[in-house]
N, C-alpha and C positions, 0 to 999 in steps of 0.2 A: 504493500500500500504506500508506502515512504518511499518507492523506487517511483511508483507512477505519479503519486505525489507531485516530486521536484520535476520530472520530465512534462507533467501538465505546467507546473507555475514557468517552466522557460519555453516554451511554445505558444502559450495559449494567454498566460496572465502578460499586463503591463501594471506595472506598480507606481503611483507616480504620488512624490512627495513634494506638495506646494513648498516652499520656504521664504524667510527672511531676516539673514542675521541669526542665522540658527548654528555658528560654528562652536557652539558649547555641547552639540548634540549629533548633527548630522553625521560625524564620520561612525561614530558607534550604532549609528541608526542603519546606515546604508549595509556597515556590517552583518549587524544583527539578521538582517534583509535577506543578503546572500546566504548565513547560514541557513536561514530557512528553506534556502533553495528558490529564491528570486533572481535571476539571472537579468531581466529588463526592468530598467530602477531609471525612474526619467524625473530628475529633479528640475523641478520648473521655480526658477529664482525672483524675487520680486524686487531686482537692484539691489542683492543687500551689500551693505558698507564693510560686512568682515570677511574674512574668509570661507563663507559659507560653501559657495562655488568652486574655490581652490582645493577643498577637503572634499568635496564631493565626485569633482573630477579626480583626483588622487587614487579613489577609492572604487574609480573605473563605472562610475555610475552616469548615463548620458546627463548632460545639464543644458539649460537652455534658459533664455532670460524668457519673460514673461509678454504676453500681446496685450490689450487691448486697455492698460491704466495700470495703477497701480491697484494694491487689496489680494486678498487672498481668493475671492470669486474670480479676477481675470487672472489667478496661476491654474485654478480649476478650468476654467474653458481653455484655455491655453493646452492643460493635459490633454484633455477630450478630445481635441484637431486634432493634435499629433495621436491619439489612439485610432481616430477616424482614416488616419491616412497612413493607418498600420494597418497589420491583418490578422490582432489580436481580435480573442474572443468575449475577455474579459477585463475589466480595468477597475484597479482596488488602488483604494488612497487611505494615506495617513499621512496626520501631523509631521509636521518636521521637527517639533518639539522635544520629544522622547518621552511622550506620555503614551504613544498607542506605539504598541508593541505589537511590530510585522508577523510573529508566527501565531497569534491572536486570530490572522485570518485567516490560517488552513482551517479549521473547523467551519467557516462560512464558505469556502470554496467547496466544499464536501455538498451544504445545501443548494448552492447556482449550479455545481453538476448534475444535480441530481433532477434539475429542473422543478427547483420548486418556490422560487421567488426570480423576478428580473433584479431587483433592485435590495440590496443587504445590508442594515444597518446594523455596526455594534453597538450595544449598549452600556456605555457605562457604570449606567448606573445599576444595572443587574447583574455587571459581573463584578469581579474581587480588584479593588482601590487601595493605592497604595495610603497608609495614613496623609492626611491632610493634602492630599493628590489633590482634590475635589473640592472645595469650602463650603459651608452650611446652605448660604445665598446663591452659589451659581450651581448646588443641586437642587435647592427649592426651586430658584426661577427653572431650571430648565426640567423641571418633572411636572411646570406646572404650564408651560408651554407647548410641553409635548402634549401632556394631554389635552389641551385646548384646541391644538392644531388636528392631533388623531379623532378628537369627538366631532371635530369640524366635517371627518369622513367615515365617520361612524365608526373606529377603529380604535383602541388602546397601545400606542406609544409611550418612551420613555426615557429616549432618548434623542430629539432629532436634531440636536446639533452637536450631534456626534461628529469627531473626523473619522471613523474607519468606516468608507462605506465600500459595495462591492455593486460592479453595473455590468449587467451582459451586453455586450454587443445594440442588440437590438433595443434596450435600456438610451442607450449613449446616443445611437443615432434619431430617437423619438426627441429627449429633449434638449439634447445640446442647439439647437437652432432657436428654441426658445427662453433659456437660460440668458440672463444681463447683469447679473450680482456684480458686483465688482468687490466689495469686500468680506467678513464677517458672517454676515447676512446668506454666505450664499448655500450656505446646508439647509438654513429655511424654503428659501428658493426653490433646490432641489427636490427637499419631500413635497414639496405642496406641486411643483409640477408633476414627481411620479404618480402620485394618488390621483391627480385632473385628468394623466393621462391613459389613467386605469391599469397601470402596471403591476403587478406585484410583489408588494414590499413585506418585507417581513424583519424584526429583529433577532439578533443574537448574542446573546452575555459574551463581553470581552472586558480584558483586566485595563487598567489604567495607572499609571503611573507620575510622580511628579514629576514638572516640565525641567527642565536641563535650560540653564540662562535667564535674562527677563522677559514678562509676558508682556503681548503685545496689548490683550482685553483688558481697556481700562473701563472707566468708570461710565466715559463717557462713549464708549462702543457698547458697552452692555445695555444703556438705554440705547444704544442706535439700536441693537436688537430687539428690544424689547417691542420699538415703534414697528419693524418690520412684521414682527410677530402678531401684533393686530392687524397689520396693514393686512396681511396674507387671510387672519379670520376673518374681515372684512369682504374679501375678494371673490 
């Protein structure tokens, strides 16, 4: 199972880690990666000021700066072109932080083979955190967002601004054309287009860990969230 494993994640998976200014994290990240048996690792840069890029190419991971503005939403569309203009099957993202931990997603690869969701989110918040990974406020707001946006589609959620998500193929090509996030905001984006577009989403408990460096989510992106987050039950 572990032989087919890694020979599916280098043929079939793209792995793409947004960044910025993540060089307290990224080389152990990309590693961590490979040993899982990630062979295409396509770090999408969002101009950062450190080494970010120099450690990531080091570490033989393809790197590429970012299209369409700055924000963490145009390193995500930015990944998705270049999966679209590849001839993967499947495209999985995480942080560049070193909270979501790459081999997290073999147990969700296991589910999109098996054909039983388009679109895979892990959940933080139901699987095992590392102490004080998580803060009281950004698990209350986001357990209480998710359910607002899942009740929105009649469905129980728990984590949808999660970074490890997992899109098949036909996933990516439905709503990467409709997708515009440019920052934060764009995991909300994302669930509320896969649910409009009838796709099927499902979660999965993945572990979390505390982030490596400083965080970017201030005070004042967390209410930029929060506005999005209506915006979208609004919608």
């Amino acid at each position: 199972m572990i032989e087919k494993t890694n020979s599916t994640l280098q043929s079939e998976i793209l792995l793409l880690i947004p960044t910025l200014n993540e060089e307290d994290a990224i080389g152990e990240l990309v590693q961590e990666a490979q040993r899982s048996g990630f062979t295409n690792i396509l770090v999408v840069d969002g101009f950062s000021s450190d080494r970010t890029r120099e450690i990531a190419d080091s570490m033989n991971a393809r790197v590429v700066l970012q299209e369409f503005g700055k924000g963490k939403g145009c390193g995500i569309r930015t990944g998705m072109k270049l999966f679209l203009e590849g001839e993967f099957e499947l495209l999985s993202i995480i942080d560049g932080d070193g909270t979501n931990n790459p081999s997290c997603l073999l147990k969700i690869f296991q589910q999109a083979k098996s054909n039983l969701a388009d679109v895979l989110l892990g959940s933080r918040t139901r699987g095992v955190r590392d102490k004080n990974a998580m803060g009281m406020l950004s698990l209350a707001s986001n357990l209480t967002v998710s359910f607002l946006l899942g009740a929105k589609f009649r469905r129980f959620f728990t984590d949808v601004q999660t970074g490890y998500w997992v899109f098949t193929r036909k996933a990516v090509e439905q709503i990467y054309p409709q997708i515009q996030s440019e920052g934060f905001e764009i995991e909300l984006e994302l669930f509320v287009k896969c649910l409009k577009n009838r796709l099927r989403v499902i979660e999965v408990p993945v572990g979390y860990r505390k982030r490596k460096g400083r965080t970017k989510f201030s005070l004042r992106l967390r209410i930029r969230n929060l506005y999005y987050a209506f915006k979208y039950l609004a919608s």
